[in-house]
C-alpha positions in Angstrom: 199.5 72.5 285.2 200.4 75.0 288.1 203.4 73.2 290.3 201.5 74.3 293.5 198.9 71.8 293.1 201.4 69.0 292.7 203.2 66.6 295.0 207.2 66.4 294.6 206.5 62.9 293.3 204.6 64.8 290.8 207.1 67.4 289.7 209.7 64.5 290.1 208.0 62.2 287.1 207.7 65.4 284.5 209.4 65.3 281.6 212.4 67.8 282.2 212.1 69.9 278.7 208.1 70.5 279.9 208.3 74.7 279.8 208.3 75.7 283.2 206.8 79.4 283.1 207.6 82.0 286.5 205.5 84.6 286.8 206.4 88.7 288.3 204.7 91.2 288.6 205.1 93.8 291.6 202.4 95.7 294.5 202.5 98.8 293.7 201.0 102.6 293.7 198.4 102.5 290.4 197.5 106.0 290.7 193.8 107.0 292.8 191.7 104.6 290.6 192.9 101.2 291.0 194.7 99.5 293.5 198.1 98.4 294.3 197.5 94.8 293.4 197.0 95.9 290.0 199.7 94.3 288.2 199.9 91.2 289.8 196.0 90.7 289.2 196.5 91.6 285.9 199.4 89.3 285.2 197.7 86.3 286.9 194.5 86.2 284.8 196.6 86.2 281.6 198.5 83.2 283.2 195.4 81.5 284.1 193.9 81.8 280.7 197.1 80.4 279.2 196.5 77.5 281.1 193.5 76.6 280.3 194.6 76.8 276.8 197.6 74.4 277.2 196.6 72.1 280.2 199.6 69.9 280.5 202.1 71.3 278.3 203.4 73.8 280.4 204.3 74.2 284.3 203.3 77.5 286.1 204.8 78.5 289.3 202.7 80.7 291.4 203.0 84.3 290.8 206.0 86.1 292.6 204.1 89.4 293.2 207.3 91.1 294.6 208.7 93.0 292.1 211.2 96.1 292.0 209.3 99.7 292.0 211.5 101.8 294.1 210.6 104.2 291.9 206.9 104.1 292.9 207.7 104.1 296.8 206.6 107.9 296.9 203.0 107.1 297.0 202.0 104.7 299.8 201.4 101.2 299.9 203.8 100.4 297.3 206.2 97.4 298.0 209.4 97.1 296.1 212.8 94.6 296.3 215.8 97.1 295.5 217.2 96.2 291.8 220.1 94.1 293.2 217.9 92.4 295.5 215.4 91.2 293.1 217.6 89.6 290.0 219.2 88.1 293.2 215.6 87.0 293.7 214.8 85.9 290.1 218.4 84.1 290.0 217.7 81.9 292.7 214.3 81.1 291.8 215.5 80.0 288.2 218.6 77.7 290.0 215.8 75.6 292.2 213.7 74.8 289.1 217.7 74.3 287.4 218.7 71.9 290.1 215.6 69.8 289.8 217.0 69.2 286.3 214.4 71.5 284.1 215.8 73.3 281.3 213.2 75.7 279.4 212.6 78.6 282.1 210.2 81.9 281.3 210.0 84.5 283.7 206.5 86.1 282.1 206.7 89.9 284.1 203.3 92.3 284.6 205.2 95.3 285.6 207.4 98.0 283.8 210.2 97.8 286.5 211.2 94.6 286.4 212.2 94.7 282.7 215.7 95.4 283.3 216.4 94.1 286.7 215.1 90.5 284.7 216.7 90.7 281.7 220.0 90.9 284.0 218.6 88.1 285.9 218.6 85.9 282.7 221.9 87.2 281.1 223.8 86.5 284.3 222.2 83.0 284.6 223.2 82.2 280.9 226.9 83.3 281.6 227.3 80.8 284.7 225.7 78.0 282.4 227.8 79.1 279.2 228.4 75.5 278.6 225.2 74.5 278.8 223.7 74.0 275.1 220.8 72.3 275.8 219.1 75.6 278.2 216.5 78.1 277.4 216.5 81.2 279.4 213.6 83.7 278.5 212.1 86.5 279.9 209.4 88.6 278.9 206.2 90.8 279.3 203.1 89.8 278.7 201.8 92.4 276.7 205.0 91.6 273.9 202.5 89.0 272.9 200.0 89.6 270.2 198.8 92.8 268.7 195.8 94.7 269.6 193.5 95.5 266.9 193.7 99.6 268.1 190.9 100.5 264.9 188.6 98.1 265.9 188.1 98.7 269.8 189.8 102.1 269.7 192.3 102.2 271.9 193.8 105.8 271.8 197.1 104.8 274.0 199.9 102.5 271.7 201.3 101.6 274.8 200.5 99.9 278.5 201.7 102.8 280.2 200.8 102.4 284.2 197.0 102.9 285.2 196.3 104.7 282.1 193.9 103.2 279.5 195.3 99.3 279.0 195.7 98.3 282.4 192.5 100.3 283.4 190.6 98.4 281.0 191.3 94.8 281.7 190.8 95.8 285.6 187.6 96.8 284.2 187.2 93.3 282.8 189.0 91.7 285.5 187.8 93.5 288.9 185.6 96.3 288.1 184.2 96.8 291.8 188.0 97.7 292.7 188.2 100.5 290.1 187.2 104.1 291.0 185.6 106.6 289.1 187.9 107.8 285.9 185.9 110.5 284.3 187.6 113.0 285.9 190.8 111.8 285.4 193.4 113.6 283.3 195.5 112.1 280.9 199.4 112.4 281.9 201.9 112.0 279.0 204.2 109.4 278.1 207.9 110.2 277.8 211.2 110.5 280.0 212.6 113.7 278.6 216.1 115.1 277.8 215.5 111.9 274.2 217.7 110.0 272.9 220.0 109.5 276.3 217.8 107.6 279.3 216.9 110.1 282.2 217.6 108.3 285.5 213.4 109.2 286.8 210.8 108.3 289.8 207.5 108.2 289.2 206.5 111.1 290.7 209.3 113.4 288.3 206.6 112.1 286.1 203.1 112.2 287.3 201.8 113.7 290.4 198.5 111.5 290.5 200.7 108.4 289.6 199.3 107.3 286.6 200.7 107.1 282.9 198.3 107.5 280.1 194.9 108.2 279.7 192.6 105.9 282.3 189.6 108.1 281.5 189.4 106.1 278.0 188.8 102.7 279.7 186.6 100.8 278.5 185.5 96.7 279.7 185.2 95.8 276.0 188.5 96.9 275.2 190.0 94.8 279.2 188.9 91.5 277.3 190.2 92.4 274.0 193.8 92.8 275.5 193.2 89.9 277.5 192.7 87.7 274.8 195.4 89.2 272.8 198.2 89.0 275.4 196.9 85.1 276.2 197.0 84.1 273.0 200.0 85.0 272.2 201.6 84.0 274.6 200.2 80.3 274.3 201.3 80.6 270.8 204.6 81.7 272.1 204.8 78.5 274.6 203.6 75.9 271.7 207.2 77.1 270.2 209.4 76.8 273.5 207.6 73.3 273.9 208.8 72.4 270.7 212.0 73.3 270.9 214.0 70.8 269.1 216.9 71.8 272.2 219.8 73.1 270.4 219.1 76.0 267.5 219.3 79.9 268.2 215.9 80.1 267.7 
């Protein structure tokens, strides 16, 4: 059930261990092919699906599409919360569904740069509850759920990358009259450099066109594939925190 559509009576007479799911994802430079609603477009369909699947098992919140891509604010239109700014964000979003007494929160993210920023979010959260037993604190990408079959559909890139052959391929699915021509694109490798320590990077130290991967391998057939991977994983993944008997590790 999505919490926008509901009255505070509503929310008020839900069982407080219902999951309650956040969304992220980010607006955002997707290289010259798609556009910078990219993420959070993609992010919402795969929430939408999941709720189809699970009707009134879970609560969605609507999609924060503010996310943290500083290092995308080379290319225009891209609009980013700075690092501290945004687990601030995230921290105060998961204390308002706290204070109205609910205790199984999942941030699900659609963007690369939120990853750390949330997972501080969430650890910082669990240290002010320490004492709390009876909370689940998650955050995640969609695409950790479910593995695509690669052979089958052949998908060339192991990896979501940004605008490269994933994410254009479920915008192909998704939205295919906002995606521009790819057969000229290039593909742009993956890697940070200067392995195994973690180069500090903006995208453009990376890519000059802004995209990650190879977008010219798109393909519609293989958007829905991921679609329906990432979906059904993750309602798979929400039947467990539903279940939750409250108080093991895992």
């Amino acid at each position: 059930m999505n919490l926008a559509d509901l009255s505070w009576p509503q929310v008020d007479a839900l069982d407080r261990n219902i999951p309650v799911v956040i969304p992220v994802a980010a607006v955002e430079q997707h290289g010259h092919h798609l556009p910078v609603y990219t993420d959070s477009l993609l992010c919402g369909e795969v929430i939408r699906r999941v709720s189809e699947r699970l009707a009134d098992r879970v609560l969605f919140a609507p999609l924060m599409w503010l996310g943290n891509s500083h290092h995308h604010m080379d290319f225009k239109g891209t609009l980013s919360a700075s690092p501290r700014v945004y687990i601030d964000m995230l921290h105060d979003l998961a204390e308002d569904m706290l204070a109205h007494g609910f205790k199984r929160l999942m941030f699900v993210n659609g963007h690369g740069g939120n990853i750390i920023p949330g997972q501080q979010a969430i650890f910082e959260l669990r240290q002010r509850y320490r004492d709390r037993t009876d909370l689940l604190l998650l955050f995640a990408c969609y695409w950790d759920f479910g593995e695509a079959d690669t052979e089958r559909y052949k998908l060339m890139q192991g990896r979501v990358g940004h605008a490269g052959e994933n994410e254009t391929s479920v915008m192909l699915k998704l939205r295919p009259d906002l995606v521009a021509d790819v057969s000229d694109l290039q593909t742009v490798e993956f890697g940070f450099g200067f392995a195994p320590a973690y180069r500090g990077w903006t995208t453009k130290d990376r890519s000059e066109p802004g995209h990650i991967g190879s977008p010219q391998l798109a393909t519609a057939e293989k958007g829905e594939h991921l679609f329906e991977t990432f979906s059904g994983g993750l309602a798979e993944y929400l039947e467990k925190v539903a279940t939750w008997d409250g108080t093991t590790w895992a």
